[in-house]
Backbone bond lengths (Angstrom), bond angles and torsions (degrees), N, CA, C in turn:
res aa  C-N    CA-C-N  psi(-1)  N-CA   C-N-CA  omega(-1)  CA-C   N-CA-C  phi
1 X - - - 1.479 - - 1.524 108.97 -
2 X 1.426 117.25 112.31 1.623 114.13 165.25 1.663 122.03 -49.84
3 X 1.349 108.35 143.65 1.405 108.96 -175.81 1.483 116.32 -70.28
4 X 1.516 121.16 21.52 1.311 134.68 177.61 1.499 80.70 -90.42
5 X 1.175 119.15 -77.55 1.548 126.88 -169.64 1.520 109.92 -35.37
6 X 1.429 125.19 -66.63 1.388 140.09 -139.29 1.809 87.71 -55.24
7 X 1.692 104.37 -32.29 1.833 115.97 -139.96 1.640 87.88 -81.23
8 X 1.561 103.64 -50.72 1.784 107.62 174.32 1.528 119.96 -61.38
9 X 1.424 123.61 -16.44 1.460 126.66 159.30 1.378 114.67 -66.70
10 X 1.490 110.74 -46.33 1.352 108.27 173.26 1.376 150.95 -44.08
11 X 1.792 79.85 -54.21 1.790 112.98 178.84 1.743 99.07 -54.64
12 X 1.424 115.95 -46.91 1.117 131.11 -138.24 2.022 101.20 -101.94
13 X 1.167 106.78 4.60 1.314 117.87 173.31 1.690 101.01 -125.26
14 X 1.761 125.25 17.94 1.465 111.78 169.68 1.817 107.63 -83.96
15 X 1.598 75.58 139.79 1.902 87.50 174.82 1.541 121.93 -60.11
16 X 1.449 102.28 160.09 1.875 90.96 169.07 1.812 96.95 85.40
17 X 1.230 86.71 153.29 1.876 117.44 163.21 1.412 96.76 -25.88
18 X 1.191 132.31 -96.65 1.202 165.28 -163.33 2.044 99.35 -35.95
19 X 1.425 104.34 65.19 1.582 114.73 170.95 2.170 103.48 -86.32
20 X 1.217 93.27 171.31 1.505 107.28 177.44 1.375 111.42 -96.47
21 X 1.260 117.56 149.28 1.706 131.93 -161.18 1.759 89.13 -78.74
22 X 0.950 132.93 129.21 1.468 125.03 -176.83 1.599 97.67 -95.02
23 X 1.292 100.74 -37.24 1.910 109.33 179.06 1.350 114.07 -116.63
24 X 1.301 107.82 174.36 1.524 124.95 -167.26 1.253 100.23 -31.10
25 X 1.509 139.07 124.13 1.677 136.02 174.72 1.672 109.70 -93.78
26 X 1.664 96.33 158.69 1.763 93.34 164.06 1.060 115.08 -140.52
27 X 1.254 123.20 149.96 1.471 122.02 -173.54 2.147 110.72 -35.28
28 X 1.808 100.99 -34.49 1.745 103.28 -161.80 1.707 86.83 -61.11
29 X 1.698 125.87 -32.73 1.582 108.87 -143.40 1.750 91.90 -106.76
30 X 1.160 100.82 -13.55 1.496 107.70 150.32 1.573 135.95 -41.13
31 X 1.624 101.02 -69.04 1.301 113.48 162.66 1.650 122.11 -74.18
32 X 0.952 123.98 -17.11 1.380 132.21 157.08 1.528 119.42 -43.91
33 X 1.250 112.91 -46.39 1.688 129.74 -172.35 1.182 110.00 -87.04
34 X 1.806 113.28 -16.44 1.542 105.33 -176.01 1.678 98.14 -96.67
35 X 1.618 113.94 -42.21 1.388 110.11 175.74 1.761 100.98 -41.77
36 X 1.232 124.18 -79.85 1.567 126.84 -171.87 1.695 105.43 -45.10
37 X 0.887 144.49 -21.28 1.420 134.57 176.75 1.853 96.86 -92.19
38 X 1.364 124.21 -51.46 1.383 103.64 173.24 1.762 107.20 -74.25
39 X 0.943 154.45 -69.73 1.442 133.16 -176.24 1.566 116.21 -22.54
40 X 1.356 108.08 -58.70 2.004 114.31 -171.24 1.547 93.79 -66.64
41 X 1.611 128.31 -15.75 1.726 103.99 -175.44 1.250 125.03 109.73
42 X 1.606 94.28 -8.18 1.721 96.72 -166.81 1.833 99.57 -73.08
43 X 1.226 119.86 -10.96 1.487 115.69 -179.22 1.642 96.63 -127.59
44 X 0.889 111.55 132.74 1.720 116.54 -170.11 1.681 110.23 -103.30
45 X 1.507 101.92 141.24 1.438 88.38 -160.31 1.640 114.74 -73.01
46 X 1.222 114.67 166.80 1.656 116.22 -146.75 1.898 130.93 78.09
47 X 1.610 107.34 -2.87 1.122 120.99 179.24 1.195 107.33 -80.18
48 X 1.774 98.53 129.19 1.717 107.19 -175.37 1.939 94.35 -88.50
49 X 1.222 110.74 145.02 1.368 121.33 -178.46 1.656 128.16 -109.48
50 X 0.916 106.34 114.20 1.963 114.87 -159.15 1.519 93.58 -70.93
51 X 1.344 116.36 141.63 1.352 109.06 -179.63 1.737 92.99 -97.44
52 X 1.151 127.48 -36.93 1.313 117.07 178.35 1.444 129.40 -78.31
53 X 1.261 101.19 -25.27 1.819 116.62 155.34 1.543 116.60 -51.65
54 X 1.603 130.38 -34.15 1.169 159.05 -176.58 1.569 121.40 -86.31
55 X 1.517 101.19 -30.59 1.609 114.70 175.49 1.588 105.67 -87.98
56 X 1.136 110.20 -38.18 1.544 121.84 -164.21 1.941 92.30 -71.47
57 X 1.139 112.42 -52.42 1.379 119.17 -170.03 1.596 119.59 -58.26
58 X 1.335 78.10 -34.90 1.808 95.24 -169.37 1.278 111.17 -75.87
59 X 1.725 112.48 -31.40 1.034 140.09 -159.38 2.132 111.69 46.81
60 X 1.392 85.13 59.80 1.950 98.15 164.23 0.815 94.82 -148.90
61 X 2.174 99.16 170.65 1.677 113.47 -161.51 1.490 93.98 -79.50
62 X 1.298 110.17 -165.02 1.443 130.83 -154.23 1.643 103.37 -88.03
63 X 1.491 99.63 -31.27 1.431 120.92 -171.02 1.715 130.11 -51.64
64 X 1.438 84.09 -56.62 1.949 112.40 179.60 1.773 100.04 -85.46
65 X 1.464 105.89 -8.42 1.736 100.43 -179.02 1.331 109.05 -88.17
66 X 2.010 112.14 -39.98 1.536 115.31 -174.07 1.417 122.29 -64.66
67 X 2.027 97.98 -28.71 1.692 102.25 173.28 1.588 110.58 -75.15
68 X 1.406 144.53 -23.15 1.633 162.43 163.46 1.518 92.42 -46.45
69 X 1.565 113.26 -61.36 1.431 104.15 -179.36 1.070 140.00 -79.51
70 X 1.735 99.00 -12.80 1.502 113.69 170.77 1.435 120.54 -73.32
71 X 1.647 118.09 -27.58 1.345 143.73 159.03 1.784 101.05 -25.46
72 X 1.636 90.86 -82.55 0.981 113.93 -157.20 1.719 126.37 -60.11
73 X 1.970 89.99 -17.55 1.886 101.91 -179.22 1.777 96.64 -83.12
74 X 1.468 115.88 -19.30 1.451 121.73 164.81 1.425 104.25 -38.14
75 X 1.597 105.91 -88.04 0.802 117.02 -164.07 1.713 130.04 -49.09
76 X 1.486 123.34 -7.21 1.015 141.09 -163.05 1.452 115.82 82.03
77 X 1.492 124.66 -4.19 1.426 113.61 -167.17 1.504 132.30 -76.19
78 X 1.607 86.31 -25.74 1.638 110.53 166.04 1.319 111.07 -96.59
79 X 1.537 129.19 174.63 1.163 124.86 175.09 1.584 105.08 -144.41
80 X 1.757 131.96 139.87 1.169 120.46 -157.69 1.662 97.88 -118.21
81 X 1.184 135.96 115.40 1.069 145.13 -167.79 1.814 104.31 -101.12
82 X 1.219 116.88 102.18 1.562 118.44 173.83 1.389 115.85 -29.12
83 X 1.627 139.51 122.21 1.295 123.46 171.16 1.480 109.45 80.63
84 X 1.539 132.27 -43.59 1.075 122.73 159.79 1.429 145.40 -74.98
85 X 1.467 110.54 -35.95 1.414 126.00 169.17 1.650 114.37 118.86
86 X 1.288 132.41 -153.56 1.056 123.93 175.47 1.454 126.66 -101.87
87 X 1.189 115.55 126.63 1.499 118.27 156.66 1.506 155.66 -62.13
88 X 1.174 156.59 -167.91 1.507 143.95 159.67 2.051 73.77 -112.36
89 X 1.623 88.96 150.48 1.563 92.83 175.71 1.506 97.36 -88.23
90 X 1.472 97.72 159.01 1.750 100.43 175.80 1.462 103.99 -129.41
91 X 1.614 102.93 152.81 1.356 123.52 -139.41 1.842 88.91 -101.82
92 X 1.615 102.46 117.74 1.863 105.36 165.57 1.171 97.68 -122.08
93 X 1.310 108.11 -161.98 1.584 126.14 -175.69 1.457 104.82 -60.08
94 X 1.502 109.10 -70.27 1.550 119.85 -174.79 1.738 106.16 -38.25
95 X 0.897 81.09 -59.01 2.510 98.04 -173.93 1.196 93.07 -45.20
96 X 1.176 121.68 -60.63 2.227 125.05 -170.17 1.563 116.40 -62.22
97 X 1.775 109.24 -34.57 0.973 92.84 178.90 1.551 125.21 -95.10
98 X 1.617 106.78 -9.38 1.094 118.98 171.57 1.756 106.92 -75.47
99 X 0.955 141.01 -38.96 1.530 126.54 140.41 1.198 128.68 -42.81
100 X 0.822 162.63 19.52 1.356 173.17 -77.88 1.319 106.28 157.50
101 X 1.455 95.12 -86.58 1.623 126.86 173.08 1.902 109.37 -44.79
102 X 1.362 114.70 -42.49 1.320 105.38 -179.91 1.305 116.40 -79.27
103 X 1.860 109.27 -32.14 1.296 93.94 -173.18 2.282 110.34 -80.39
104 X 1.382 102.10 -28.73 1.459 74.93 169.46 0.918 138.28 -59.99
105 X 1.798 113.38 -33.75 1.236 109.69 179.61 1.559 116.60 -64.81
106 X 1.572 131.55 -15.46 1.500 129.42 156.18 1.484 117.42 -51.81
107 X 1.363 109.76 -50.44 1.589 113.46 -161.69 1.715 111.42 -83.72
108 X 1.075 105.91 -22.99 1.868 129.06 166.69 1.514 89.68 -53.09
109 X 1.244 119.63 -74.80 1.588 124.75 -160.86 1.342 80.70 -62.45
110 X 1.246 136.61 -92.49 1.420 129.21 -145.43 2.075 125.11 -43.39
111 X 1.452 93.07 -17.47 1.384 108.95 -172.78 1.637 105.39 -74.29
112 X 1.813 93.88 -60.44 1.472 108.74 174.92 1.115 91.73 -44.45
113 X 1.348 142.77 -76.38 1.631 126.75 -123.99 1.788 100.48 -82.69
114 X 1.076 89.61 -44.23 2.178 85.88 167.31 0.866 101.99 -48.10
115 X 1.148 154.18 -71.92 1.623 152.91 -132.54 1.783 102.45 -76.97
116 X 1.856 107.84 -54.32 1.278 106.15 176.74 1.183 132.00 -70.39
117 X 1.651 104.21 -4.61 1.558 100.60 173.32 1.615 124.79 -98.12
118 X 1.828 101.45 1.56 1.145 113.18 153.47 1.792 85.76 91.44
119 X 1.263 106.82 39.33 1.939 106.29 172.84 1.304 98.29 -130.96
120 X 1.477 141.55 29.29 1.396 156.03 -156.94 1.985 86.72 -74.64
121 X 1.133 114.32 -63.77 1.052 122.97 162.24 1.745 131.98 -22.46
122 X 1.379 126.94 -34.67 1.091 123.57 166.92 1.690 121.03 -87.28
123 X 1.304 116.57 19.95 1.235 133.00 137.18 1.071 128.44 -50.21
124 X 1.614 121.96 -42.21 1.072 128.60 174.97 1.941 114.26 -39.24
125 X 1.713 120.21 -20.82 1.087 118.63 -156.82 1.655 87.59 -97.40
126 X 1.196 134.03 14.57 1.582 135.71 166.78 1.367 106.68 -52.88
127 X 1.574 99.11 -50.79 1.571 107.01 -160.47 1.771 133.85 -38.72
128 X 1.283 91.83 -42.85 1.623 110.26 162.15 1.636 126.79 -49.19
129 X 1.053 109.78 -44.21 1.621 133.79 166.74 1.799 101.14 -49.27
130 X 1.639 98.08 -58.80 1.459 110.41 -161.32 1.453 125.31 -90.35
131 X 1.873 98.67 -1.69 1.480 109.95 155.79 1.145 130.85 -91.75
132 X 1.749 97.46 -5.95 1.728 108.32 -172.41 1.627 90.09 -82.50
133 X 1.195 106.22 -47.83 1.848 117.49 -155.80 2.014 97.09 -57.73
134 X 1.440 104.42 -59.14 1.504 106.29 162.66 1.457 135.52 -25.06
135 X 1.742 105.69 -27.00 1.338 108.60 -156.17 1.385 98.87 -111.49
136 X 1.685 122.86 -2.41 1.285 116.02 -172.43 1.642 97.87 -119.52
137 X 1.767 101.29 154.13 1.449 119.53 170.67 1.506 127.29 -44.29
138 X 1.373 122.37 121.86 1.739 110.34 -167.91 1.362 121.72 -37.21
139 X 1.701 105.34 -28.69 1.374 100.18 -174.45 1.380 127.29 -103.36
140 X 1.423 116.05 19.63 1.166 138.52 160.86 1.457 115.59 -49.22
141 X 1.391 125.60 136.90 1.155 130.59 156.96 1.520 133.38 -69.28
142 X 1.130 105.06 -10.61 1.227 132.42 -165.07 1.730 92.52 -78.45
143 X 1.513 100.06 -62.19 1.625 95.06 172.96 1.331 138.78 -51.37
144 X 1.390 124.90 -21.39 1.267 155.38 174.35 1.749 104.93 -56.27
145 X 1.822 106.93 -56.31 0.857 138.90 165.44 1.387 129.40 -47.03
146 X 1.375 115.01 -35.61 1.885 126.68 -165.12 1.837 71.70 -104.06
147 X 1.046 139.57 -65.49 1.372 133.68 -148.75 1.656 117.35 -61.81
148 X 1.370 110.04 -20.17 1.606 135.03 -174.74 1.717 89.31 -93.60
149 X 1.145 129.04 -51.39 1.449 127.68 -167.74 1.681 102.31 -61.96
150 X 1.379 104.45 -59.95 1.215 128.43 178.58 1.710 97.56 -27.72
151 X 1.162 129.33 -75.98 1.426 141.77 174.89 1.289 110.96 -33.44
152 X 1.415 116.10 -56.56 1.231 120.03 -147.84 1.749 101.65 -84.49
153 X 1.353 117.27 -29.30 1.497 114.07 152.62 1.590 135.06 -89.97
154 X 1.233 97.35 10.29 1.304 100.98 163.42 1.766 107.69 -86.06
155 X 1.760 108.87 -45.92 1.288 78.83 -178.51 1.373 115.43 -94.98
156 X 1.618 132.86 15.07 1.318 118.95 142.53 1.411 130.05 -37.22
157 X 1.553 121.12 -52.56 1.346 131.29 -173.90 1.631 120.24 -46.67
158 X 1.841 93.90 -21.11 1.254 69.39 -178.22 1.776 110.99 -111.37
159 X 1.072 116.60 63.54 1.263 149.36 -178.77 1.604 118.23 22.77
160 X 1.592 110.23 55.21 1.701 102.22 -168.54 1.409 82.35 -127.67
161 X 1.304 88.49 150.23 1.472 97.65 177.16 1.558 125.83 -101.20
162 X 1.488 99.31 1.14 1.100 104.72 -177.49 1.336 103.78 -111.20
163 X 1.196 121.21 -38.99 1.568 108.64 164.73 1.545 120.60 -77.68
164 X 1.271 104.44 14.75 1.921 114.63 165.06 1.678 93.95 -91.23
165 X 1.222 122.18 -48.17 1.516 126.75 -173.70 1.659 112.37 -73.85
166 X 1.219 130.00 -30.90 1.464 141.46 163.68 1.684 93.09 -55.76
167 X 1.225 110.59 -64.01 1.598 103.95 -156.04 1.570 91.90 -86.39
168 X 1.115 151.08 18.56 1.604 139.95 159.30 1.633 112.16 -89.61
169 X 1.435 109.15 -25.93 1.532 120.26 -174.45 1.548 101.63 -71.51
170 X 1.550 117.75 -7.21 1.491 115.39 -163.94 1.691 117.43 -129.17
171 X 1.441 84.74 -6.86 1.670 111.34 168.37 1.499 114.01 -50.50
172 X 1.462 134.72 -41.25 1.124 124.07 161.33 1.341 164.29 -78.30
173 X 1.704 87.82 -17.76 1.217 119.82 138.35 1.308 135.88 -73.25
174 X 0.867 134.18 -58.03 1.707 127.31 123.79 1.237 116.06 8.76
175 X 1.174 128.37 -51.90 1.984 130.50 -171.90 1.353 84.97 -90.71
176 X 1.101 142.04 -34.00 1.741 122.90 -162.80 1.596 98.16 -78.21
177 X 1.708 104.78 -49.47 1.630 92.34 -166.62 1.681 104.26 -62.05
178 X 1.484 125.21 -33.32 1.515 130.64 -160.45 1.798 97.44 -73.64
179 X 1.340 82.22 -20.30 2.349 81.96 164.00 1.072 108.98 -72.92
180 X 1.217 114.19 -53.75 1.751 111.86 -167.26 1.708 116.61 -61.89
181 X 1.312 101.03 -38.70 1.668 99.64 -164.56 1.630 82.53 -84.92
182 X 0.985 148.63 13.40 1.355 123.25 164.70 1.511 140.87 -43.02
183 X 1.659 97.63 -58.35 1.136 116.23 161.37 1.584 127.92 -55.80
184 X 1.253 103.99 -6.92 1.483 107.03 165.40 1.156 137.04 -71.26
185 X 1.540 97.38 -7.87 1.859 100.13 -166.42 2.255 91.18 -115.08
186 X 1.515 84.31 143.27 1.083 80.21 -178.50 1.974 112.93 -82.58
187 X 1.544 96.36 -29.05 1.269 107.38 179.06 1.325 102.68 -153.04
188 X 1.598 110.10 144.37 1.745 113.57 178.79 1.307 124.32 -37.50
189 X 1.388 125.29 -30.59 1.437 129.78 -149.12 2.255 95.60 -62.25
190 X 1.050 118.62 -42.75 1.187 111.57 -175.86 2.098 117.85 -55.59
191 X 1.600 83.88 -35.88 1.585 76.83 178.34 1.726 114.18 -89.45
192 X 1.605 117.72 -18.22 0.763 110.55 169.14 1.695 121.22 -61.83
193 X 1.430 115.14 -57.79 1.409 115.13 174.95 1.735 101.75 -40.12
194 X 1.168 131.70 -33.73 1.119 121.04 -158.86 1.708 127.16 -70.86
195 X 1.735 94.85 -51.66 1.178 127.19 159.80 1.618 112.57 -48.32
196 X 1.577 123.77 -65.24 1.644 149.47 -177.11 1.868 78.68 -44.68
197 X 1.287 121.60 -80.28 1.419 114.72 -155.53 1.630 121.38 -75.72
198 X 1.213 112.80 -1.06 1.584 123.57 172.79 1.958 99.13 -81.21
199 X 1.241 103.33 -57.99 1.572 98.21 172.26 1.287 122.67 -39.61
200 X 1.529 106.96 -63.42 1.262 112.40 179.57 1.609 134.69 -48.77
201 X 1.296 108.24 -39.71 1.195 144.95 137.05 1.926 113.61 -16.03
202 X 0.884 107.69 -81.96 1.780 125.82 178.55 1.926 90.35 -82.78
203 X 1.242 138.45 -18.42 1.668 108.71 -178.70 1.680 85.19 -78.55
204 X 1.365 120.03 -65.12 1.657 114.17 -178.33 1.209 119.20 -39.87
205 X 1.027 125.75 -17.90 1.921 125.08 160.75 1.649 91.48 89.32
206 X 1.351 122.21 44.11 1.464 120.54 -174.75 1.665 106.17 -106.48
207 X 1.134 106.91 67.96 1.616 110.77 -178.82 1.462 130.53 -28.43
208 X 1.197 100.52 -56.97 1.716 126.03 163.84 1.443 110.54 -27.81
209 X 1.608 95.37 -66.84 1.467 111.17 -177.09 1.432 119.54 -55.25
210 X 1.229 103.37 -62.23 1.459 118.76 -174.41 1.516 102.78 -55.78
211 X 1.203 140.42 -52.10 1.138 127.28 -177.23 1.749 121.16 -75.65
212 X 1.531 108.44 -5.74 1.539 125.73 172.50 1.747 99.62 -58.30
213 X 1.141 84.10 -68.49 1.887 107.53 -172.75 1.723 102.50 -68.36
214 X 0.845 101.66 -76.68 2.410 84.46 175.37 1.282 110.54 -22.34
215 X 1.662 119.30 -43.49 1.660 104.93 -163.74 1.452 99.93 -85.01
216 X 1.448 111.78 -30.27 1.667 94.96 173.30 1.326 128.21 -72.96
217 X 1.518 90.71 -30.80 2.002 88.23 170.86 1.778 117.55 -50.43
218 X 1.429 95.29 -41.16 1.937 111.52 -175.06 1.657 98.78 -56.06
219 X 1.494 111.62 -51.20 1.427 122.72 -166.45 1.731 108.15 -53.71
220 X 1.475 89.96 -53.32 1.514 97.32 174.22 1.325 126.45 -50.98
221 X 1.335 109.68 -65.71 1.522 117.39 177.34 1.174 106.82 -52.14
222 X 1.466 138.86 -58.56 1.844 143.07 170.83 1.667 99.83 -33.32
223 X 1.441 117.80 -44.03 1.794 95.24 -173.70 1.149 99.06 -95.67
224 X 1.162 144.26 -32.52 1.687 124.86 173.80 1.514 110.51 -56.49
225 X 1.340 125.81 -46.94 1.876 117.38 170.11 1.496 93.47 -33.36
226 X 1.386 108.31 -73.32 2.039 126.79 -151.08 1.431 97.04 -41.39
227 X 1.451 127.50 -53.34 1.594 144.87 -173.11 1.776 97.09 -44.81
228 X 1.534 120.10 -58.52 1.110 123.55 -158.58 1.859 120.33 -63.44
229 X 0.958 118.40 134.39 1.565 107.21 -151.91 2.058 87.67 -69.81
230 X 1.259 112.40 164.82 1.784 123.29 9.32 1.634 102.27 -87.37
231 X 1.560 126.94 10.23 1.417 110.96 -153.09 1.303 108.74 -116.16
232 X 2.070 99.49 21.83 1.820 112.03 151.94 1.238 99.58 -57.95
């Protein structure tokens, strides 16, 4: 076997998220692999990140990796330390609640504007999400999973693309805090009722309502993160 080969066996047998681009790479599927390796944990937050440790793995140039990371210091997920290099951001009080705060204010707009355009009704297609989430053990990951999806097509529905792109920049943070409060629930039924009656809520075109119940769902989830140490 040529040592061209041995290196592509290698790349291609590393553990974890973090596989090698087999074809032409781009910075978007770049940053894609680093969001999913920091959400699942494989980089823990406060982890300083090797850019050549990262090229070698990925097996791409340095080039399409610095714009992936430049993405990602956008987005807040990385953090760029002068002289030091980059970080995974790490999650305090201020960081959680300032996520919080951005993502309702996305899903608020997205709720309102479904409702006022009189498509409150295609909510109704939540339900699937919220029979899967029902059907699994609290401490399933899986639920973590249907409850993040759940969001992320709700505020598709209401067809902006920019508040689809506002609320994707926050999607990964989002999966870290929806890790933490996990352990909070003793059994699904609380997030299910929660989710089940926010739909219902926005299919009846009940604005009032629907935005009653979003801010408490936000409220809720914001103090179960806060509860979880260290930021008991």
């Amino acid at each position: 076997m040529s040592p061209s080969k041995e290196r592509a066996v290698g790349l291609g047998e590393a553990p974890g998220v973090l596989q090698p681009i087999v074809q032409a790479s781009t910075p978007e599927l770049i940053a894609g692999m680093l969001r999913e390796a920091v959400a699942s944990g494989q980089y823990a937050p406060g982890q300083q990140l090797s850019e050549k440790a990262l090229a070698e793995r990925l097996g791409v140039s340095r080039g399409p990796l610095r714009e992936a990371m430049q993405r990602l210091t956008q987005e807040g997920l990385l953090v760029s330390h002068r002289n030091r290099g980059l970080f995974v951001m790490q999650l305090d009080e201020p960081v959680i609640r300032d996520i919080y705060l951005a993502r309702l204010a996305v899903e608020r707009a997205a709720v309102g504007h479904l409702i006022g355009q009189g498509r409150g009704a295609d909510a109704a297609g939540l339900e699937p999400i919220v029979a899967r989430m029902e059907s699994l053990a609290a401490d399933d990951p899986r639920v973590s999973d249907a409850d993040m999806e759940y969001h992320q097509v709700l505020v598709g529905l209401a067809a902006s693309p920019r508040l689809t792109r506002m609320h994707n920049t926050l999607v990964t943070q989002m999966r870290l805090c929806l890790s933490l409060m996990q352990p909070t629930y003793d059994t699904v039924d609380h997030r299910v009722a929660e989710h089940r009656g926010l739909l219902k809520a926005i299919a009846a075109g009940d604005a009032v309502q629907a935005d009653q119940l979003l801010v408490a769902h936000m409220e809720d989830g914001l103090q179960r993160v806060l509860r979880v140490e260290p930021w008991q």
